[in-house]
C-alpha positions in Angstrom: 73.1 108.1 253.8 69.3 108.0 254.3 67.4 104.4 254.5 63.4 104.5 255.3 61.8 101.6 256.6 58.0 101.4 256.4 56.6 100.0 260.3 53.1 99.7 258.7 50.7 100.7 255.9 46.9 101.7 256.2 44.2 99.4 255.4 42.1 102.6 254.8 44.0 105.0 253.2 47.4 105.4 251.6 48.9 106.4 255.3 51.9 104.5 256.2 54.1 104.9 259.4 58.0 105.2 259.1 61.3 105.4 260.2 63.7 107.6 257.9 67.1 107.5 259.3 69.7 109.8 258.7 73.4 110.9 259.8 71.7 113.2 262.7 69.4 110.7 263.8 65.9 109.3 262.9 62.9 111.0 262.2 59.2 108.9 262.9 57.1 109.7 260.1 54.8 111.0 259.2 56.3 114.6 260.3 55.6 118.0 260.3 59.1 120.0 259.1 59.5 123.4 260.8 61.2 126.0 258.3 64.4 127.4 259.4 65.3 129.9 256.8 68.1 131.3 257.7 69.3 128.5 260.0 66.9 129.1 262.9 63.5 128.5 263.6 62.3 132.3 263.8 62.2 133.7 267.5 63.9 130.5 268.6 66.9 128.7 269.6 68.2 125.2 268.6 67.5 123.9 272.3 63.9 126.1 272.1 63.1 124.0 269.2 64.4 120.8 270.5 61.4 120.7 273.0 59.1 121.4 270.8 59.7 117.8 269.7 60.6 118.8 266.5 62.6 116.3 264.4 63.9 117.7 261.5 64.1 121.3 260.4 64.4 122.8 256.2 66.8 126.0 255.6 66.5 128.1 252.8 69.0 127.5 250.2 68.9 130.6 248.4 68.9 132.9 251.6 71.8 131.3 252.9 73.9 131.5 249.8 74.0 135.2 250.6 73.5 135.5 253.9 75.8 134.5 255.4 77.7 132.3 252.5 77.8 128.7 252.2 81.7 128.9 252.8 81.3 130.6 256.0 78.6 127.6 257.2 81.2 125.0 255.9 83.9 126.5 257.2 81.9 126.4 260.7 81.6 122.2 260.6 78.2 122.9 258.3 74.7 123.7 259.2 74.5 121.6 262.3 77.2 122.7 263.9 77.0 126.3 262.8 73.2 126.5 264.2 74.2 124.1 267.0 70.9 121.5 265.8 71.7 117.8 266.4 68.9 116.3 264.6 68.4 116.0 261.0 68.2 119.1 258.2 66.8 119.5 255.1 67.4 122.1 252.8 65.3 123.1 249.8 66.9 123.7 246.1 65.9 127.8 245.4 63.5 126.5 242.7 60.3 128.0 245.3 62.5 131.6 244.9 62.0 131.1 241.4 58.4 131.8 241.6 58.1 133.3 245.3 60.4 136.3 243.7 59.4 135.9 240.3 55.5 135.9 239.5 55.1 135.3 242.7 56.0 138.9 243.5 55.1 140.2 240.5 51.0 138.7 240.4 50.9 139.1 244.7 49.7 135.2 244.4 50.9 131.7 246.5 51.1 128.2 245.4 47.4 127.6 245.7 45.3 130.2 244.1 42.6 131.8 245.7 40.5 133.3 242.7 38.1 136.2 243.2 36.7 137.9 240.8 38.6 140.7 238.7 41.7 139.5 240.0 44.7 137.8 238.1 43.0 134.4 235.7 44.3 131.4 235.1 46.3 131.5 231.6 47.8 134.6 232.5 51.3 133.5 232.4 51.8 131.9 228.9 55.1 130.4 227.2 57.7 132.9 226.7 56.3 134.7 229.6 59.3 136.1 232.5 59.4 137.3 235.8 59.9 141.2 236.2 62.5 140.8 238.7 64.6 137.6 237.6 65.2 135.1 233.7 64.6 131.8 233.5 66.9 130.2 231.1 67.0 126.6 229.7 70.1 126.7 232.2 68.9 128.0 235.5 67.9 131.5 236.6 69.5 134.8 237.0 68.5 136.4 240.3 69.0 139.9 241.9 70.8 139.5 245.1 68.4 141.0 248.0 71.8 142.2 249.6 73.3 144.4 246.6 71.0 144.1 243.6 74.0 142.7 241.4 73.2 139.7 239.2 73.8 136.3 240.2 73.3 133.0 238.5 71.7 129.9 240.0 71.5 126.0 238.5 71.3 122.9 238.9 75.1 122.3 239.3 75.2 125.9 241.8 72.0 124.6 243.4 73.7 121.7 244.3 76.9 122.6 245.2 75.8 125.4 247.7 73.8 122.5 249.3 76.7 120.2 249.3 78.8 123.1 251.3 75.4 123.8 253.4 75.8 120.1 255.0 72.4 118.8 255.3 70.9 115.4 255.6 68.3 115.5 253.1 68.7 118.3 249.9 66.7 119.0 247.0 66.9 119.1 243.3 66.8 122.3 241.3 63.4 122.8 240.1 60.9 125.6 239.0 58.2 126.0 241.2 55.6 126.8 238.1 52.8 129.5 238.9 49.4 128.8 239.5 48.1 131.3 236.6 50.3 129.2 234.2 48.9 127.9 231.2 49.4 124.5 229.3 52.3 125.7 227.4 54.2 127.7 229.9 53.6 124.7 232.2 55.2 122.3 229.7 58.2 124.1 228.8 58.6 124.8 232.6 58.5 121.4 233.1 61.0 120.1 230.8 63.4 122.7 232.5 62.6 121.3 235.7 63.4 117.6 234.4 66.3 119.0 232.2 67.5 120.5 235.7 66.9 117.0 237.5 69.5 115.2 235.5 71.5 117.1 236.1 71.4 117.0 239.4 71.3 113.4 240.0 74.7 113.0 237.6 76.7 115.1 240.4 78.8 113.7 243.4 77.1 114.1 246.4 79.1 113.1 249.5 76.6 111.3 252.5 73.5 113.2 251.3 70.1 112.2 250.0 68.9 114.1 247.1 65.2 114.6 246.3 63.8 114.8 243.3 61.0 117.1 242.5 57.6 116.1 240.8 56.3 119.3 238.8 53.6 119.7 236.4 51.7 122.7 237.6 47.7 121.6 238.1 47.3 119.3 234.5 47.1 115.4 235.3 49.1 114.4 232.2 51.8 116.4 232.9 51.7 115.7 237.1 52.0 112.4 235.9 54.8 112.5 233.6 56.8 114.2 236.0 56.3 111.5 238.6 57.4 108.8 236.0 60.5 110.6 235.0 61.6 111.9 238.5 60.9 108.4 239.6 63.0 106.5 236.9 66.1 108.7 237.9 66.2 106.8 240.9 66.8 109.4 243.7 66.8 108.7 247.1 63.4 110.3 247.9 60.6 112.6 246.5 59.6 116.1 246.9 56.1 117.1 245.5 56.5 121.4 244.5 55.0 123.9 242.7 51.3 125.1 241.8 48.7 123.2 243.5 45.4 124.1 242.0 42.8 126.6 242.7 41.9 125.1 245.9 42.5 122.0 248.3 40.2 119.7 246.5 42.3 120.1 243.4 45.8 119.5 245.5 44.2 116.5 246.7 43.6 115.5 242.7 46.9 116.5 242.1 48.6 114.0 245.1 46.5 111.3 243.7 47.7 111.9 240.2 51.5 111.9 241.4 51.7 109.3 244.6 50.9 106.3 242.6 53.5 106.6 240.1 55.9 107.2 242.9 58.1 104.2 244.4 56.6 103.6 247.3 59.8 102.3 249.1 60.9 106.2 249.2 60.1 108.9 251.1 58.0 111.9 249.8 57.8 115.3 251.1 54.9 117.8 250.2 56.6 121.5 250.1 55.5 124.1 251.6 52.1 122.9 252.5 50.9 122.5 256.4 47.9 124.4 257.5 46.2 121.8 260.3 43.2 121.2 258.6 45.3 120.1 255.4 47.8 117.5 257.3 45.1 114.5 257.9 44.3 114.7 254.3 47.9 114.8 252.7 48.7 112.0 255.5 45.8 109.7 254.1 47.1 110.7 250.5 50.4 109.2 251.4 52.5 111.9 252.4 55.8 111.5 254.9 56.7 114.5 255.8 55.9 118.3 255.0 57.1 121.5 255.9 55.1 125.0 256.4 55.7 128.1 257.8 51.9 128.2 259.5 52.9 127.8 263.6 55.6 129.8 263.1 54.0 132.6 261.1 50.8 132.6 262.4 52.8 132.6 266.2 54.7 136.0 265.2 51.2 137.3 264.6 49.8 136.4 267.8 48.0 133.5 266.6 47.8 130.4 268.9 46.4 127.1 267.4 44.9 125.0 270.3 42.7 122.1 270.6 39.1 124.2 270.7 40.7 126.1 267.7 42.7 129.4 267.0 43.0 132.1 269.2 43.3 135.9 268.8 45.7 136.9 271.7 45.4 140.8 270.0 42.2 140.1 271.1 41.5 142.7 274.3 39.3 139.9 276.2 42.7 137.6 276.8 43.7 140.0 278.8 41.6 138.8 281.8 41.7 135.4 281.0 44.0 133.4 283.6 43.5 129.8 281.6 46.9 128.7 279.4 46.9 129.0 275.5 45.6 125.2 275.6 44.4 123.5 278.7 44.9 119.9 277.0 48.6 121.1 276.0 51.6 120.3 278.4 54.1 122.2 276.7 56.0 125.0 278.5 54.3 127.7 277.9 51.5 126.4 278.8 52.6 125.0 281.9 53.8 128.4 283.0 52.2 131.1 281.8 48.8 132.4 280.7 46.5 134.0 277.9 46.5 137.0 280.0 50.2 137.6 280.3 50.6 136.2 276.8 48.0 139.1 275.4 49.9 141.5 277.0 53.3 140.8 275.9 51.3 140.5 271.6 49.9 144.0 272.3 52.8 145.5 274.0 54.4 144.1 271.2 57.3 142.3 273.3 59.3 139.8 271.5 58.9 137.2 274.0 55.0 136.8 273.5 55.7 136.0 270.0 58.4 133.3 270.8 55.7 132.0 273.2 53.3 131.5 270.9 55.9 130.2 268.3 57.0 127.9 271.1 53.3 126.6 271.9 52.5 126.6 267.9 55.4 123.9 267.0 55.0 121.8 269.8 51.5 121.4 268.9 51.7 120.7 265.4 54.3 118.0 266.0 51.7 116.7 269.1 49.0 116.8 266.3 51.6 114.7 264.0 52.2 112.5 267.1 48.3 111.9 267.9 48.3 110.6 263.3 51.0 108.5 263.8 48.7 107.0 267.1 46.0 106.2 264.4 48.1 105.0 261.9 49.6 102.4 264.2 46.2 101.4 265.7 44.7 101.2 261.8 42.4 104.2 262.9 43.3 106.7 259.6 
C-alpha cells in the first residue's frame, strides 16, 4: 500500500518535501510525472526513461482498455512487468477522455481556456448539454471505441476494475473532467456525478493499490470547495485535483487555494495534467506533490528543447552550425554526446532519433528542475 511521510514543510509557502512510498519503490516529492499513455514514455524505453531520473510514470486508462486489453497486461504480470518499469505507476481513471473526446473535441478547447475574441464563451455548455461523440449518464459514459467505432460503457465500477487488472501503484477515481465553457448548472450536476462516481469507487475492493480521489468543481469557489470536503471525508488514500482550471493561470492558482486547504494535509495530492515549467514553482508553493504533463515530451517530438537560457527551436536553420550541446549546464546524455548541430539535422531530416533526443534531454531536465525545488525546499529557500 502507499504511506507518505512529510521530511519538512515551508515556512514561506505551502511547499512541503516528501517521501511517498510504494510497492515499486519511493518517489521524493515534489515530482514531475512523465505520461506513459500507452505504457511507454513516447520515443522511449523503460531503461531510456530510467536515466532521465524519472520516478514514477501515469498510463492512460482508457487507451489501454483497448489497446492492447487490460487482460492481456494482467496476464503479462501487470503493467510493470509488461513495460519492463521497476519504479512506481500511476494510472488515471478515463474521466480526462470524458471531456478530451467529448467537448473537448467537439469546442477544439483544453483544460485552461484561452479566450479570444469571437471564439467559444464561457456558459456555452449548460445543463442538459452532451458531447457529440460520447453520453454522460448519471452512471458513467458511453464511448466510441477509437479501434471499431462500436459502443462501449465506462463507470466507476469498469473504471476501476480495468485499473485493478492494469496493476499500478497509485489509480484514480472515476470522475468527469468538467469543461471550461461550463456554466454553474452544468458544473453542478457534473459534479454530483463525479461525487456520485467517487463512492462508488471507494466502496470497491482494491487489492495493494492507492486510490485517489478527484476534487472537481470546474472554476466556481463554492463548488471547488465542496468537492474538496466531500472527496476528503471519503477518506482515500490520496488526492487528485482535475478538470477546468480557469481562463488563465492566475485563476488555477485561485482555484488550488480554494481546494488545498480543505484537503488532509497528511495525503498526497497530484495536480492532472498540468506541468509547463513556468507553472511548477507556483503549484509547488501552492502545495502540490506531484503532477504530470505531457510538455517535455510533446514539445521534444516537435523539436523543442527546454534548457536553462530557455527554449530552443532546433527547426531553426541556425542550429545547424552550432557545435555547443542542447544545454551547456545539463549533464545528461545527450548532452554529453552530441550537439545542436547534429540534433537540428536529425528534427529537419525528420529522423526519429532527434526527437527521442530531445525527449531524452526534455525529461531529464524537468525532473533536474524538480530536483533543484526540492534543494530549496530543504534549505527553506521556496
Amino acid at each position: 500500500m502507499l504511506e507518505f511521510k512529510i521530511l519538512k514543510k515551508s515556512k514561506r509557502s505551502r511547499a512541503r518535501l516528501g517521501i511517498l512510498k510504494t510497492p515499486h519503490g519511493e518517489v521524493e516529492t515534489p515530482a514531475f510525472v512523465p505520461v506513459a499513455t500507452q505504457a511507454v514514455v513516447k520515443s522511449l524505453d523503460s531503461g531510456e526513461t530510467t536515466e532521465t531520473k524519472s520516478q514514477i510514470l501515469i498510463a492512460n486508462t482508457f487507451h489501454l482498455h483497448f489497446k492492447p486489453g487490460e487482460k492481456i497486461v494482467k496476464s503479462a504480470g501487470g503493467l510493470h512487468k509488461f513495460m519492463n518499469w521497476k519504479r512506481p505507476l500511476m494510472t488515471d481513471s478515463g474521466g480526462f477522455q470524458v471531456f478530451s473526446l467529448g467537448f473537448g473535441q467537439d469546442l477544439r478547447i483544453g483544460k485552461i481556456l484561452k479566450y479570444f475574441p469571437g471564439q467559444s464563451k464561457v456558459g456555452e455548455i449548460s445543463s442538459g448539454s452532451q458531447p457529440k461523440f460520447l453520453k454522460i449518464t448519471s452512471d458513467g459514459v458511453f464511448f466510441r471505441s477509437p479501434i471499431d467505432g462500436r459502443e462501449v460503457f465506462i463507470g466507476p465500477k469498469e473504471s476501476v476494475k480495468i485499473q485493478v487488472a492494469l496493476g499500478a501503484d497509485i489509480i484514480f477515481a472515476f470522475d468527469e473532467c468538467t469543461p471550461p465553457l461550463a456554466d454553474y448548472s452544468y458544473a453542478r450536476n457534473s459534479l454530483a456525478r463525479t461525487h456520485r462516481w467517487a463512492g462508488v469507487c471507494r466502496q470497491l475492493k482494491i487489492n495493494g493499490q492507492a486510490l485517489y480521489g478527484i476534487v472537481q468543481g470546474s472554476h466556481f469557489r463554492d463548488l471547488r470547495e465542496e468537492s474538496a470536503e466531500h472527496i476528503n471525508a471519503l477518506d482515500f488514500d490520496g488526492f487528485g485535483i482535475g478538470g477546468d482550471l480557469g481562463k488563465s493561470k492566475t485563476d488555477m492558482k485561485k482555484i488550488l487555494n480554494w481546494v488545498i486547504p480543505n484537503l488532509d494535509e497528511r495525503k498526497p495530492r497530484h495536480l492532472l495534467g498540468i506541468g509547463h515549467l513556468e507553472d511548477i514553482p507556483e503549484v509547488t508553493t501552492d502545495g502540490i506533490d506531484t503532477l504530470d504533463c505531457i510538455v517535455p515530451t510533446h514539445y521534444g517530438r516537435h523539436g523543442i528543447a527546454f534548457t536553462s537560457a530557455g527554449r530552443l527551436d532546433l527547426n531553426k536553420s541556425k542550429f545547424l552550425k552550432d557545435r555547443k550541446p542542447l544545454d551547456p549546464k545539463c549533464v545528461c546524455r545527450a548532452c554529453r554526446e552530441f550537439t545542436r548541430s547534429y540534433i537540428a539535422h536529425l528534427v529537419r531530416a525528420k529522423e526519429i532519433t532527434g526527437l527521442k533526443l530531445l525527449t531524452f534531454h526534455n525529461l531529464h531536465f524537468f525532473n533536474s528542475f524538480m530536483e533543484g525545488l526540492r534543494l530549496k525546499i530543504k534549505k527553506s529557500a521556496l
